[in-house]
C-alpha positions as CSV (number, residue, x, y, z in Angstrom):
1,X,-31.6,-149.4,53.0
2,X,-32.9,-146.9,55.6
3,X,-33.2,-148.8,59.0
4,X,-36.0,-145.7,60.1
5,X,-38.1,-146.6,56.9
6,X,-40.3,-149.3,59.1
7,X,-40.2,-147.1,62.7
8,X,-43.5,-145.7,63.7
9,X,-43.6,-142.0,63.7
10,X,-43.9,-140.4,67.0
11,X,-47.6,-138.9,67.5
12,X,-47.5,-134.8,67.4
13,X,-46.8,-133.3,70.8
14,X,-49.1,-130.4,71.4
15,X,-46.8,-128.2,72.9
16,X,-42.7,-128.8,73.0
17,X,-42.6,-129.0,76.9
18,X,-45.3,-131.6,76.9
19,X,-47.1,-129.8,79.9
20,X,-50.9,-130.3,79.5
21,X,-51.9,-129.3,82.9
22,X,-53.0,-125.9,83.0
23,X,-52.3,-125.0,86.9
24,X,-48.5,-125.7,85.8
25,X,-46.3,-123.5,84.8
26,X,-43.5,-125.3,83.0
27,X,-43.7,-128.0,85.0
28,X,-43.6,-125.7,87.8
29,X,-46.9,-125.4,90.3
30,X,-48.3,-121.9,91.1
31,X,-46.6,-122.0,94.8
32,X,-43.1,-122.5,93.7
33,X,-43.4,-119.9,90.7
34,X,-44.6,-117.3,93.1
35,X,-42.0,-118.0,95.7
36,X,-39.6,-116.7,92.9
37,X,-41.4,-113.9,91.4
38,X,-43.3,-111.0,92.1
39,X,-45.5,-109.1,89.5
40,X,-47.4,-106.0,89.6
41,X,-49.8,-106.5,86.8
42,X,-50.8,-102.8,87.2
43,X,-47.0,-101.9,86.0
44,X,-46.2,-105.1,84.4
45,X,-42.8,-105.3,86.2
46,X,-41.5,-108.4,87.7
47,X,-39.0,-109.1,90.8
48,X,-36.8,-111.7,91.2
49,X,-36.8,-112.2,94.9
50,X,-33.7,-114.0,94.6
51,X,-31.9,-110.3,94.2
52,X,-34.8,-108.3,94.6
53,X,-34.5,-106.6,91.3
54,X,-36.7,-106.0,88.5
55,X,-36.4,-108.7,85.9
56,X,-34.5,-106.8,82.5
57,X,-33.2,-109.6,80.4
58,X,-34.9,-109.5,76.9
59,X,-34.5,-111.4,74.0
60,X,-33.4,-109.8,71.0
61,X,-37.0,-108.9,69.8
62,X,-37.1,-107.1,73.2
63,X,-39.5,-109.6,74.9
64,X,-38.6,-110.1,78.7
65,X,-37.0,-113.7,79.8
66,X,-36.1,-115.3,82.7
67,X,-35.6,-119.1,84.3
68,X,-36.0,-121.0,87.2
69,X,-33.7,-124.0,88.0
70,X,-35.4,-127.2,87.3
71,X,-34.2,-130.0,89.9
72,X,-35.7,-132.6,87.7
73,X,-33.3,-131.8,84.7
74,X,-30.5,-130.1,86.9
75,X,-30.6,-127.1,84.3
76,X,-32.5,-123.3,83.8
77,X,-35.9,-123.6,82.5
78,X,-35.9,-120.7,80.2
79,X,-39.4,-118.8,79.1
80,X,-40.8,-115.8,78.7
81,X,-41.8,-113.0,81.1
82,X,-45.6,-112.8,79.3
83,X,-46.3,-116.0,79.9
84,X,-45.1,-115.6,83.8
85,X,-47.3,-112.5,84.3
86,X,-50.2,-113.7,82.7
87,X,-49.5,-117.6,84.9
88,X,-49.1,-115.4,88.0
89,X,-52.4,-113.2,87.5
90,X,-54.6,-115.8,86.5
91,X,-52.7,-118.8,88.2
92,X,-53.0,-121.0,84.8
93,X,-52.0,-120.8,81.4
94,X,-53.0,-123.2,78.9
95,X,-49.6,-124.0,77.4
96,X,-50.9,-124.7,73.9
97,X,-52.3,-120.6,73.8
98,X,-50.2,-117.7,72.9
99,X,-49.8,-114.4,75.1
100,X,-50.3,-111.1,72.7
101,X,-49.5,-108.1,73.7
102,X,-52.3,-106.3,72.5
103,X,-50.5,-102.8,72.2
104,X,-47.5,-104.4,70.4
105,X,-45.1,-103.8,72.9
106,X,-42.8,-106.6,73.5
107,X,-41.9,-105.3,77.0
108,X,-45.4,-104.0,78.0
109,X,-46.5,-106.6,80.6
110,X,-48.9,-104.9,82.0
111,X,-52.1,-107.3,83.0
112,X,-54.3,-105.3,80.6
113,X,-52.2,-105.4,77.7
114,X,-52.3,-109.4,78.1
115,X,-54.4,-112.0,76.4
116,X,-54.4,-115.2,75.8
117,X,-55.0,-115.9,72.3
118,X,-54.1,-118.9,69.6
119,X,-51.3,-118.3,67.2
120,X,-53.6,-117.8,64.4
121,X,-55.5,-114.8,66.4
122,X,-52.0,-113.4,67.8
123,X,-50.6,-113.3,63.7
124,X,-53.9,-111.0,63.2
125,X,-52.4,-108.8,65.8
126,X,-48.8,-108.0,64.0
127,X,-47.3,-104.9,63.0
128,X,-46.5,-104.0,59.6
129,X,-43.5,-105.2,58.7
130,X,-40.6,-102.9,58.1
131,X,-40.1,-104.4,54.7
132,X,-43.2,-103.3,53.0
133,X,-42.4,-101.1,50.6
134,X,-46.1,-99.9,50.6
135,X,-46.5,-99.0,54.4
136,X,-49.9,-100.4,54.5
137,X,-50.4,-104.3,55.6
138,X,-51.9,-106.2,53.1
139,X,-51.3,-104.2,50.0
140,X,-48.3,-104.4,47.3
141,X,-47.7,-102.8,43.7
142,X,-48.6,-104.4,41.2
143,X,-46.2,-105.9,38.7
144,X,-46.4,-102.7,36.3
145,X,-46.5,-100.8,39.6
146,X,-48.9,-98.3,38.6
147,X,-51.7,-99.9,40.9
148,X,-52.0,-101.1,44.1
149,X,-53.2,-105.4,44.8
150,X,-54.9,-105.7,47.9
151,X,-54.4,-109.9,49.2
152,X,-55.3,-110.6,52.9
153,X,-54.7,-114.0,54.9
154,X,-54.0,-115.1,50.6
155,X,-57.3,-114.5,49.8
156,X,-57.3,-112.0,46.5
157,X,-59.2,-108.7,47.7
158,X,-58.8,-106.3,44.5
159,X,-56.2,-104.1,42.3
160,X,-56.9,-100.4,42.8
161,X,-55.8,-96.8,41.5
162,X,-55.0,-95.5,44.8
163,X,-53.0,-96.7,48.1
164,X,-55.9,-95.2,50.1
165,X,-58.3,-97.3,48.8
166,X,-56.6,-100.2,48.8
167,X,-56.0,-99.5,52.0
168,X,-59.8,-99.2,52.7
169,X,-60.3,-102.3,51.7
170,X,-57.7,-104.0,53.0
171,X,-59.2,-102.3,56.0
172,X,-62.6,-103.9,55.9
173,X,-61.7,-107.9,54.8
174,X,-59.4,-108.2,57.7
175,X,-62.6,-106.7,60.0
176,X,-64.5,-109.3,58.2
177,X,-61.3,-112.3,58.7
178,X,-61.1,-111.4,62.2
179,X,-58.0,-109.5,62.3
180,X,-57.2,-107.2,65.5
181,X,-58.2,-103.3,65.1
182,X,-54.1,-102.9,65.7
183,X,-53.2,-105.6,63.2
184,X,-50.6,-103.7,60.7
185,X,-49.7,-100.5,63.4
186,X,-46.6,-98.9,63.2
187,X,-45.0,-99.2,66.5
């Protein structure tokens, strides 16, 4: 017999560090972040003033990371540079948003390249994935593969005789969905 079976589930946690307060930064308040760091959101680069040195550890999707010590836990707290630049420019970040680079740009950190966005709006700003075989988001073959099917957010657009105009409508129902003008670039 499973011993679990009677256990309450946990509630959901909103985010996985469990920080709700806005004016902190992984825990961390605005003070003690900037006492480490230095951004210029006009370049997007960031100093550690440990070493005084540009920060240039990325991740392998080229998005820049870096950690502070946490004395509470005695280990790194590990994140994102995004979520740093956009914490030290606006001196909050809600931890439950998402950061999008709006060029694409993993390493861009540039302030005006940063928004804060929920994950749903950040998907509708993705590049086209370099296994579609049509090189337009949103539209496949069809299974004769003499046509083109046009399907955005799962939602059945149309079949078509041409790529461009499936493309064109692909085009206008993620305009009308909400999708980023840059959703689907090639980067």
């Amino acid at each position: 017999m499973n011993r679990n079976k009677n256990k309450k589930r946990k509630s959901k946690v909103t985010n996985k560090n469990n920080y709700t307060d806005h004016k902190l930064f992984y825990g961390f308040d605005y003070d003690t972040v900037a006492s480490k760091f230095k951004y210029d959101p006009e370049t997007g680069v960031v100093i550690g003033l440990w070493y005084n040195e540009p920060i240039t550890a990325t991740d392998f999707n080229g998005y820049g990371k870096a950690s502070i010590h946490n004395p509470a836990t005695g280990k790194p707290q590990h994140f994102y540079l995004h979520r740093l630049c956009y914490f030290l420019h606006h001196k909050s970040l809600d931890p439950d948003l998402s950061i999008d680079h709006i060029n694409g740009i993993p390493n861009d950190n540039r302030i005006e390249n940063l928004r804060l966005v929920t994950q749903t709006e950040n998907r509708r700003n993705y590049r086209i994935s370099k296994n579609n075989p049509c090189g337009v988001p949103n539209v496949s073959r069809s299974q004769n593969g003499k046509r083109f099917v046009t399907t955005v957010k799962g939602q059945y657009i149309g079949t078509y005789d041409t790529l461009e105009i499936a493309n064109i409508a692909a085009k206008a129902a993620r305009a009308v969905l909400g999708y980023h003008k840059n959703h689907g670039r090639k980067v």
